[in-house]
DOMARVO-29319 format. One record per residue: x, y, z of N, C-alpha, C in turn. Coordinates in steps of 0.001 Angstrom, whole numbers, padded with zeros to 6 digits, always signed. Example, Ala and Ser with C-alpha at 12.3 -4.5 7.8 and 13.67 -1.06 7.14 Angstrom:
DOMARVO-29319
+013190-005690+007800+012300-004500+007800+013200-003300+007800+012850-002250+007080+013670-001060+007140+012900+000030+007870
END
This chain:
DOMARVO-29319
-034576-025186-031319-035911-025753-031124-036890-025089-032088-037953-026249-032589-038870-025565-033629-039844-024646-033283-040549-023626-034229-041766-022997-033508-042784-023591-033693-043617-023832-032682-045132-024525-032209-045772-023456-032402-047059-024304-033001-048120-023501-032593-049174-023826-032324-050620-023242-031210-051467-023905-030499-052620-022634-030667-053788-023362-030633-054692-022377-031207-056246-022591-030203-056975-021947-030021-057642-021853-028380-058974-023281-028485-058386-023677-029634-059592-025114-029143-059135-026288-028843-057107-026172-028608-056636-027257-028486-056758-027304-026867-056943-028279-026559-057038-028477-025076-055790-028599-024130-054584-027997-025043-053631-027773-023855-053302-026001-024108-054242-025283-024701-054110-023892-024981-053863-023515-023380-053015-023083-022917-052808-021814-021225-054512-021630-021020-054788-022417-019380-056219-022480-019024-056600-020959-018604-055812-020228-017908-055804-019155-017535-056076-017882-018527-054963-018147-020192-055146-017391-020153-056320-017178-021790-057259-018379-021777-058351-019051-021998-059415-018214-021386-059905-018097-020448-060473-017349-019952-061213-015736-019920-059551-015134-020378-059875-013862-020417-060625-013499-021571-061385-012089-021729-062154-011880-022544-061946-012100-023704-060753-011522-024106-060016-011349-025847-058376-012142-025970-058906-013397-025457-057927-014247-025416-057154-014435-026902-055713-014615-027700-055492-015016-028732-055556-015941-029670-056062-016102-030587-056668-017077-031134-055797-018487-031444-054543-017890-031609-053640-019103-031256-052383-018396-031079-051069-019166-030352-050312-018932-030072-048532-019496-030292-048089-018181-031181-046741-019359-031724-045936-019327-030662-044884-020848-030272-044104-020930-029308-042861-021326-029144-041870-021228-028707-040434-022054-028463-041119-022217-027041-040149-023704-026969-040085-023864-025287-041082-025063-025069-041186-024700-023449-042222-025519-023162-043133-024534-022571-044675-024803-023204-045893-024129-022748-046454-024965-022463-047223-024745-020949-047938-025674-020379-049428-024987-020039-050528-025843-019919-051647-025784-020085-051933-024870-018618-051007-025312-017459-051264-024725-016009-049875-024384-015700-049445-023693-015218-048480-023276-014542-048808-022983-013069-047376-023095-012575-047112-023005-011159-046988-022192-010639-047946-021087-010041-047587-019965-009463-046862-018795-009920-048109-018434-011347-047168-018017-012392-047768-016415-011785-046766-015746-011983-046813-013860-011803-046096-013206-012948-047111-011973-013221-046192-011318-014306-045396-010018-013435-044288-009644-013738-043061-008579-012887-043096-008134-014572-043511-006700-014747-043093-006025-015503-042713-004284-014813-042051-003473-015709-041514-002023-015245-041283-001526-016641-040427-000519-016141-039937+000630-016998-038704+000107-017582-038739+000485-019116-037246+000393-019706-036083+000974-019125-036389+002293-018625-035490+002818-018353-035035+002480-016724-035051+001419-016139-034620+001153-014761-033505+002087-013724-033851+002388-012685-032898+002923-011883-032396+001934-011005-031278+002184-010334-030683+001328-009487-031656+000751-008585-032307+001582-008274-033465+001545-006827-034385+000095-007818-034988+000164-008869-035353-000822-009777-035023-002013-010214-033595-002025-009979-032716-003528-010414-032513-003883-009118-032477-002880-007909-032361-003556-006903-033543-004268-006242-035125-003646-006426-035972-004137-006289-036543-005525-007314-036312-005533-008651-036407-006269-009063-035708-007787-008673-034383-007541-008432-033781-008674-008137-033939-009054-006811-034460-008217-005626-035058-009001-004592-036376-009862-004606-037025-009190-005131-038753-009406-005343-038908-010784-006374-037912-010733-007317-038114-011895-008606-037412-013303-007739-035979-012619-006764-035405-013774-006192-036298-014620-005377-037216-014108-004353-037912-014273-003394-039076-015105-003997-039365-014455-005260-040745-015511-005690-040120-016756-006448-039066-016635-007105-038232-017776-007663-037844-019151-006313-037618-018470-005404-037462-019369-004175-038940-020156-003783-039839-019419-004362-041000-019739-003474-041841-020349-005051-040987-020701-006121-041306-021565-007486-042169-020917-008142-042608-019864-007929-043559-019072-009090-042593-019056-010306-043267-019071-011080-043112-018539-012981-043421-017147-012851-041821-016635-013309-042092-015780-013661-042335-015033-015585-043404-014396-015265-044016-014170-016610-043468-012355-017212-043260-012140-018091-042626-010649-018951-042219-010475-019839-042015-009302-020404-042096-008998-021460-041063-008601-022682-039861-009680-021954-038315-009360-022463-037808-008136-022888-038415-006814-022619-038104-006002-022994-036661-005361-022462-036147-004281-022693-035242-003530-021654-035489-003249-020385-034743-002988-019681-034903-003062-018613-035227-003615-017138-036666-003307-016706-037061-004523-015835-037665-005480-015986-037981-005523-017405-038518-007116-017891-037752-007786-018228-036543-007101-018994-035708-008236-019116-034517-008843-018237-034246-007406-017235-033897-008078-016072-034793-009625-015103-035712-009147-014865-036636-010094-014244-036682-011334-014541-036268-011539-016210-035989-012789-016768-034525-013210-016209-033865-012660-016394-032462-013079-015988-032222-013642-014805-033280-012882-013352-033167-013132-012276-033901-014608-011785-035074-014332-012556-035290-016413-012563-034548-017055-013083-033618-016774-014246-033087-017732-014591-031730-018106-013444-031421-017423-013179-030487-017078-012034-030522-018044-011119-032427-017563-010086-032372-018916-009743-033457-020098-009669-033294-020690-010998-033815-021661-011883-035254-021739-011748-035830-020435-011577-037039-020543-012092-037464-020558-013687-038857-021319-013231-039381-021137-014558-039941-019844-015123-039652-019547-016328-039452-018122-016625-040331-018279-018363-041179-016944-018899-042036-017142-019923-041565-015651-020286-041292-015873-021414-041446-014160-022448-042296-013976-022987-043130-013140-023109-044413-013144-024432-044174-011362-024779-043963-011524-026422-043512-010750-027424-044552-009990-028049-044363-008846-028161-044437-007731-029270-044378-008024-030878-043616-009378-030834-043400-009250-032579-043335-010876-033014-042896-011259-033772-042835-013018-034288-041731-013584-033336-041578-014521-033475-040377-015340-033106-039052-015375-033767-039487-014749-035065-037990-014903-035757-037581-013520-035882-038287-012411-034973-037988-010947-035265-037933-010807-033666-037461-011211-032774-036936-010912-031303-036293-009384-031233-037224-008933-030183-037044-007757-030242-037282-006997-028692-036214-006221-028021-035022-006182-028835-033904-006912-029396-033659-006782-030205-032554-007773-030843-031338-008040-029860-030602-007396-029247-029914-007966-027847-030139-008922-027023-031652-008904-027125-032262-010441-025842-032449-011470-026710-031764-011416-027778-032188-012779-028734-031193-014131-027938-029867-013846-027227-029304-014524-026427-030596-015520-025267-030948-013742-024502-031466-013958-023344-033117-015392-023569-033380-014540-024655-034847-016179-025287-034493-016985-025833-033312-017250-025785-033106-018643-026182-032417-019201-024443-031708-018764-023528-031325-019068-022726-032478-019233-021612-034118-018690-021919-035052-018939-021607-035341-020454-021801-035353-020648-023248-036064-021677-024088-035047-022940-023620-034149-022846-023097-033135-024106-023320-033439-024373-021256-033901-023320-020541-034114-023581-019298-035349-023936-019162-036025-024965-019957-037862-025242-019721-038791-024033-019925-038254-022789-020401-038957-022039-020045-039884-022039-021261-040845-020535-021526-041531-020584-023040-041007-018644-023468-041100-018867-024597-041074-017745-025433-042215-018045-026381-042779-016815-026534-044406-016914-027222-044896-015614-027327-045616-015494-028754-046356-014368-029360-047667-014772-029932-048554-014070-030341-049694-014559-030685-049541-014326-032422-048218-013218-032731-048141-013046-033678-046870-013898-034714-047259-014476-036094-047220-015205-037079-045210-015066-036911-044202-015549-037141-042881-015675-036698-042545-014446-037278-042704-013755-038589-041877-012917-039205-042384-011320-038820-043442-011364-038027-044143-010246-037840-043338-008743-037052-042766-008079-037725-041980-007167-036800-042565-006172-035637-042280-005612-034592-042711-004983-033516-043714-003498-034292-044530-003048-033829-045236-002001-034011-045646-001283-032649-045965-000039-032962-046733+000771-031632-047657-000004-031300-048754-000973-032130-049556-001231-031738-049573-003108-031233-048756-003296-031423-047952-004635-030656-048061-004923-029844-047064-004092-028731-046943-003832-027690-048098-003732-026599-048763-002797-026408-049824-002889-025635-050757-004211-025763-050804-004525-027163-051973-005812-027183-051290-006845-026388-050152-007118-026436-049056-008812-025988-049238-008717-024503-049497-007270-024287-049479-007351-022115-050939-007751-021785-051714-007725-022652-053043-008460-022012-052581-009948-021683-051797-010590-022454-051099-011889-022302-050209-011726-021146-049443-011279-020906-048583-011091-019389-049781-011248-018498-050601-010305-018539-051697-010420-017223-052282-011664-017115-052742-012260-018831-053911-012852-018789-053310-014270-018266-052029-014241-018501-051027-015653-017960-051119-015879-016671-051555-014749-015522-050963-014544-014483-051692-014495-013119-051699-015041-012255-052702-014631-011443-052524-013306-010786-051450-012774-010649-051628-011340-010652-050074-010732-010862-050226-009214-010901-048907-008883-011889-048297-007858-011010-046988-008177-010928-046073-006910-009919-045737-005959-011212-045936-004365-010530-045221-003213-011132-044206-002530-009988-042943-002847-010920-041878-002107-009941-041602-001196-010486-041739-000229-011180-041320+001103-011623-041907+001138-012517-042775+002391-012763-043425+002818-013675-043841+004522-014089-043378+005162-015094-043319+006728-015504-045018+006761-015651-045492+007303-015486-047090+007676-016143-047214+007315-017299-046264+007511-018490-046453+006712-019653-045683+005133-019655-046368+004676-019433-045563+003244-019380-046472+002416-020047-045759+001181-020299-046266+000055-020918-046619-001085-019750-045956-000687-018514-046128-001435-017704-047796-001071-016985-048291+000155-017038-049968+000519-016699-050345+000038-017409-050376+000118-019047-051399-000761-019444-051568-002100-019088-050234-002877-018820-050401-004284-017887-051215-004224-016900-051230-003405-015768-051709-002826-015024-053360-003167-015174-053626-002030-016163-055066-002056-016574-055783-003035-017534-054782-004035-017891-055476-005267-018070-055671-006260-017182-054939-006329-016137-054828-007042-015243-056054-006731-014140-056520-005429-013963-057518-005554-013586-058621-006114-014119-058386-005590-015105-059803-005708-016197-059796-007073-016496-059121-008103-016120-059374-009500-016019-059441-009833-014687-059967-009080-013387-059805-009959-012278-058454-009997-011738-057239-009861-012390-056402-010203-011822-055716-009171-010792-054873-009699-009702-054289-009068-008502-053009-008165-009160-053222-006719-008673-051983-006000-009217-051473-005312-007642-049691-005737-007870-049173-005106-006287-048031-004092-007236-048053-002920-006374-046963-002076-007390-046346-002035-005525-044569-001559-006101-043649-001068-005388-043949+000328-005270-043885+001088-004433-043452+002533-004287-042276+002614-004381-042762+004295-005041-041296+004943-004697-041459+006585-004208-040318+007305-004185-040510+008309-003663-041228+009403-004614-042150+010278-003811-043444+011124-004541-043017+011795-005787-041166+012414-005955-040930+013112-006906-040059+012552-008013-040355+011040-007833-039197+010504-008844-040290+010184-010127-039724+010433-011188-040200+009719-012505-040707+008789-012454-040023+007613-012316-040034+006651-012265-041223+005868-011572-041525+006857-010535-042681+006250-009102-043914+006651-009553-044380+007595-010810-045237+008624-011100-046254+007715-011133-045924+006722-012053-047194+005606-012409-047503+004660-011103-046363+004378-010933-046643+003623-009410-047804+003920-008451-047354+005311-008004-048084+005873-007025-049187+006040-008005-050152+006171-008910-050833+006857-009593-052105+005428-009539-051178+003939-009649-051645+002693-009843-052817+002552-008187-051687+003020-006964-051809+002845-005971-052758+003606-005357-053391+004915-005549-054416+005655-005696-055673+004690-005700-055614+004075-006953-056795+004152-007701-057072+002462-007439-056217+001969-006290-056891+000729-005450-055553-000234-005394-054524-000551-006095-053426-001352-006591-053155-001704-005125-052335-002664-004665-052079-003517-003589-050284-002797-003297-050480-001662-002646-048968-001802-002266-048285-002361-001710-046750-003475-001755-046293-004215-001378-044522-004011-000986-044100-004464+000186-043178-003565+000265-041911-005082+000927-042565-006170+000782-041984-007409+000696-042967-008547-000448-042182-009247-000918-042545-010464-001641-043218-011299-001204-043003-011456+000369-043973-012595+001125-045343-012143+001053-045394-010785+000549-046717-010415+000827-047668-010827-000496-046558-010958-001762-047774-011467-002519-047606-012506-002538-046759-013601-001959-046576-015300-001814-048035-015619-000777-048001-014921+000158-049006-015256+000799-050374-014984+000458-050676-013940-000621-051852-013804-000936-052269-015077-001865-051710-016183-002489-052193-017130-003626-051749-017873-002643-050562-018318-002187-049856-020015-001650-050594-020173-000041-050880-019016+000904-050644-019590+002301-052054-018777+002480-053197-018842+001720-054791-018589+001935-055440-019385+002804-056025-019594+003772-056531-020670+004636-056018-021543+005582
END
């Protein structure tokens, strides 16, 4: 499939993520990108996943996949790119948004996994030009897009340095709803978690709990 591209005055640019302050000025795409999505959430974590992590991930992604949310992330290692797998699993609609071009998929291992996105309705999308390779400074900018896609964003594992807080802290900083998983006080892994959860984050310890905060209001 060819790469598209859509730029923020076309009127099927993502309404949502239109909105946010420093929205991208246009956006290259495989797939299908749609102007609204269905109960779209971003599930991002830590590269480095623990069992306790793949096991939470694959309950939490199954549960909202049942309940037709899009799930939105950041194909990376670990629990983003698990999270993709697990909608695809079961046939949710599922969105990657990248760190780097379209023709520089990265990491290069999930080049399978975005195309097995792209061929399930889903979208793969960067704001950056196809050949553009990943940088330090990539990364953090593309998760304002996870959030800004999203009406609000699960963190299931997160170290204090993570890429998944700055999701975090864009997601506030647009309004949007952030629920992190706990974990236990001395694990790595929970550092950011608990740190999110402090400082106001929605702890959630079933999926129904953020199904019911958007679908079953009133």
């Amino acid at each position: 499939m060819s790469i598209q591209k859509i730029d923020r005055q076309n009127k099927n640019y993502p309404e949502l993520l239109a909105k946010i302050y420093d929205p991208p000025d246009q956006i290259y795409y495989q797939g299908l990108l749609q102007k609204q999505e269905n109960f779209p959430i971003g599930v991002v974590g830590t590269r480095k996943m623990s069992s306790y992590g793949r096991q939470m991930t694959n309950f939490f992604v199954e549960k909202l996949s049942q309940a037709e949310a899009t799930i939105i992330s950041g194909l990376a290692l670990g629990v983003d790119g698990f999270a993709h797998q697990i909608a695809l699993k079961n046939k949710s609609r599922t969105i990657a948004v990248l760190g780097s071009g379209l023709k520089k998929i990265y990491p290069s291992q999930h080049q399978k996994l975005a195309q097995e996105i792209i061929n399930s309705q889903g979208a793969v999308i960067s704001e950056y030009s196809p050949l553009t390779s990943p940088t330090q400074k990539t990364f953090p900018a593309r998760n304002r897009i996870i959030s800004g896609l999203s009406w609000g964003v699960l963190i299931i594992e997160a170290p204090l340095r993570s890429g998944a807080l700055i999701t975090a802290r864009t997601a506030l900083e647009q309004g949007r709803e952030v629920f992190v998983i706990p974990g236990r006080v001395n694990d790595f892994n929970s550092e950011g978690c608990l740190e999110i959860i402090k400082k106001g984050a929605s702890l959630v310890t079933d999926p129904q709990e953020i199904i019911d905060t958007f679908l079953n209001q009133g």
